[in-house]
C-alpha positions in Angstrom: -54.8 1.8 82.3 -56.9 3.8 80.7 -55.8 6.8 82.4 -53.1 6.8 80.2 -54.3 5.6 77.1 -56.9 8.5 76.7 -54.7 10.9 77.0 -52.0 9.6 74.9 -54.5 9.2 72.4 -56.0 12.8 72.6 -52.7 13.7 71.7 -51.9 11.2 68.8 -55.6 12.7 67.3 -54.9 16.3 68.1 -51.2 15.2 66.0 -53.3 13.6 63.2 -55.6 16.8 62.8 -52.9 18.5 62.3 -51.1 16.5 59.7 -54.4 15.5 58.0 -55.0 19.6 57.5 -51.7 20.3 55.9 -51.1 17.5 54.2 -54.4 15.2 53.6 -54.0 14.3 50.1 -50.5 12.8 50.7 -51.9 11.0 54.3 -55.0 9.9 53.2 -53.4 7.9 50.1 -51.0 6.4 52.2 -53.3 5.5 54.9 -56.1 3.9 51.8 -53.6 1.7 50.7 -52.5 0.9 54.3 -56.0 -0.3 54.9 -55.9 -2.9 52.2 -52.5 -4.5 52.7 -53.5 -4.5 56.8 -56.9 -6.1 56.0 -55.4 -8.7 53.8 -52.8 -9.8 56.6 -54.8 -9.5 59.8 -54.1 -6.5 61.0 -57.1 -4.5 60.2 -59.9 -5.5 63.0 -57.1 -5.3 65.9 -56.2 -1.8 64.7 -58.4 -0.1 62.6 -61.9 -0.7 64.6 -60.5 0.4 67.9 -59.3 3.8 66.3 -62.6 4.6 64.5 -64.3 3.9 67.9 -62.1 5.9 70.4 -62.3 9.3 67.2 -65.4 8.9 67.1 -65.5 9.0 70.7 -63.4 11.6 71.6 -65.0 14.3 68.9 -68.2 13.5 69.1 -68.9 13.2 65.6 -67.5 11.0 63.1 -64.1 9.0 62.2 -62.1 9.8 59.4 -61.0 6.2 59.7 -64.6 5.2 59.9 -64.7 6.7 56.1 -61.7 4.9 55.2 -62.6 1.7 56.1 -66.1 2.6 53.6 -64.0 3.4 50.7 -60.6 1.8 50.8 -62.1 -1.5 51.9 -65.9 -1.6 51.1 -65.8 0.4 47.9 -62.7 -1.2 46.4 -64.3 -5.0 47.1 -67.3 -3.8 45.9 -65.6 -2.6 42.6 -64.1 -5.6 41.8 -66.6 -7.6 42.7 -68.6 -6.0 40.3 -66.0 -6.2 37.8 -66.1 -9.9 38.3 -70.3 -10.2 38.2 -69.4 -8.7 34.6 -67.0 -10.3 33.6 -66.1 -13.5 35.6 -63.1 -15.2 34.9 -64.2 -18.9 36.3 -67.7 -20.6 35.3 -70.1 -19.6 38.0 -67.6 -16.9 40.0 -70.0 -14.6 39.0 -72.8 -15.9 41.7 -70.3 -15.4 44.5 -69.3 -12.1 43.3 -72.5 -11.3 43.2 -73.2 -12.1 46.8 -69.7 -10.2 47.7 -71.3 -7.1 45.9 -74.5 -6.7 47.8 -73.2 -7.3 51.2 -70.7 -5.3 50.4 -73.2 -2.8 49.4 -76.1 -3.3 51.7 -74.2 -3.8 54.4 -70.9 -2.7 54.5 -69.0 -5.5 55.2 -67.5 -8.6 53.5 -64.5 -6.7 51.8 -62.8 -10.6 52.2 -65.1 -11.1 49.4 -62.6 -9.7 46.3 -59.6 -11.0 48.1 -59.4 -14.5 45.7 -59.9 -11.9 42.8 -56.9 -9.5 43.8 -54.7 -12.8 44.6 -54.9 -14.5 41.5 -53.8 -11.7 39.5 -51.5 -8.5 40.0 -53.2 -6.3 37.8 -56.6 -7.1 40.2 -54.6 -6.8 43.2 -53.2 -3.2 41.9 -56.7 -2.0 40.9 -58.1 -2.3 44.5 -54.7 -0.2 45.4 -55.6 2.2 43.1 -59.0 2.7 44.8 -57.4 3.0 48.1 -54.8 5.3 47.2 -57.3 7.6 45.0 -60.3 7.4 47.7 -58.1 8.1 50.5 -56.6 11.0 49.0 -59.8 12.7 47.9 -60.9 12.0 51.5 -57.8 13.8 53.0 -58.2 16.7 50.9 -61.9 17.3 51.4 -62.0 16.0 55.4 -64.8 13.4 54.9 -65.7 11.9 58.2 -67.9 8.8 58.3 -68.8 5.5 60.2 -68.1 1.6 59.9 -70.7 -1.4 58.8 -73.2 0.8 57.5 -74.6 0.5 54.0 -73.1 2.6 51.3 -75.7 5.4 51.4 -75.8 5.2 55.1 -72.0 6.1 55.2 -73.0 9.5 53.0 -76.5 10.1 55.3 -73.9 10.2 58.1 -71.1 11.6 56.8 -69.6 14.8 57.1 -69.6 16.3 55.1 -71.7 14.3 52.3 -70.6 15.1 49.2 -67.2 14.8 50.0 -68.2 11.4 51.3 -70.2 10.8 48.1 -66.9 11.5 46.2 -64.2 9.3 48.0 -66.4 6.8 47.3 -66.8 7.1 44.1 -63.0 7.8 43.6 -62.4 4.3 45.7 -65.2 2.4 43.3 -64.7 3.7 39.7 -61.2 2.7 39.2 -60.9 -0.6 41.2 -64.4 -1.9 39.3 -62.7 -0.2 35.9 -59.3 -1.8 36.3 -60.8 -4.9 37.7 -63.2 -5.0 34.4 -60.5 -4.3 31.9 -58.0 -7.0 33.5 -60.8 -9.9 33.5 -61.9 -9.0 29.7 -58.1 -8.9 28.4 -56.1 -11.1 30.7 -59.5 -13.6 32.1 -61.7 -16.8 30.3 -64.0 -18.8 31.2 -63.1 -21.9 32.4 -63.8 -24.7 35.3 -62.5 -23.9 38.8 -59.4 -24.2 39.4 -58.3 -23.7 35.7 -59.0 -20.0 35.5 -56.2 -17.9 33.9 -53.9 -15.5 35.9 
């Protein structure tokens, strides 16, 4: 079948080019926040990986997706991880936000690990939305191309170009970790598990 597949899908990414050209602040938004909701419901691995590997495949060089899944997934968990190694709203949380933080980090995976965070409170939940949403925009309008489960530095060594790679990240991290912070300081407390304030 894949006779058919591989050329259907040369079209579909000759199609995305296109749209991702005129338009890549507006697509890359939509497709940040995209990542995060599809991640949190199962979706992701079945769709996402398979893309980033057959772009990456078919130009020879690196995945646009491959940079979204680095910033709308890795970045934003790592944000409000941090957020919650600050500021934890449970006695102890901070340990395993910790541990979400450098995998996240070092290895560019674990994005599962801000998921209790984001679901026990809306405000948490927006902030890694507003990474997604800001990351993947500044990604569309600069055309940054990177890879999957690589550390964070390894995604801007092989990313194209860097400093736009540099900068969705940072758009992605900065305002999930600063939302993240400002909802656990105003809205969190520390308290035993299973008590913690939403």
């Amino acid at each position: 079948a894949w006779w058919i597949v591989c050329p259907v899908f040369s079209m579909a990414k000759n199609a995305f080019d296109i749209l991702i050209t005129n338009h890549g602040v507006i697509v890359g938004g939509i497709l940040g926040c995209v990542s995060v909701k599809a991640s949190m419901i199962g979706y992701y691995h079945m769709l996402m990986l398979p893309v980033i590997i057959l772009q990456m495949e078919e130009s020879g060089s690196m995945s646009f997706f491959g940079m979204l899944d680095m910033l709308a997934l890795v970045m934003v968990s790592a944000g409000i991880c941090l957020a919650s190694v600050i500021k934890p709203r449970a006695a102890g949380e901070e340990l395993s936000a910790l541990r979400g933080l450098r995998i996240n980090l070092g290895w560019g995976d674990y994005v599962e690990a801000c998921y209790p965070y984001m679901e026990r409170d809306w405000v948490v939940m927006l902030a890694g939305y507003v990474g997604a949403l800001l990351g993947g925009a500044v990604a569309g309008a600069t055309h940054a191309k990177s890879t999957a489960y690589v550390p964070w530095w390894g995604a801007v060594v092989f990313g194209e170009p860097r400093l736009a790679c540099a900068m969705a990240m940072a758009a992605a991290f900065v305002p999930s970790f600063a939302i993240a912070l400002c909802a656990n300081f105003l809205r969190g407390r520390i308290a035993s598990p299973g008590t913690t304030k939403s």
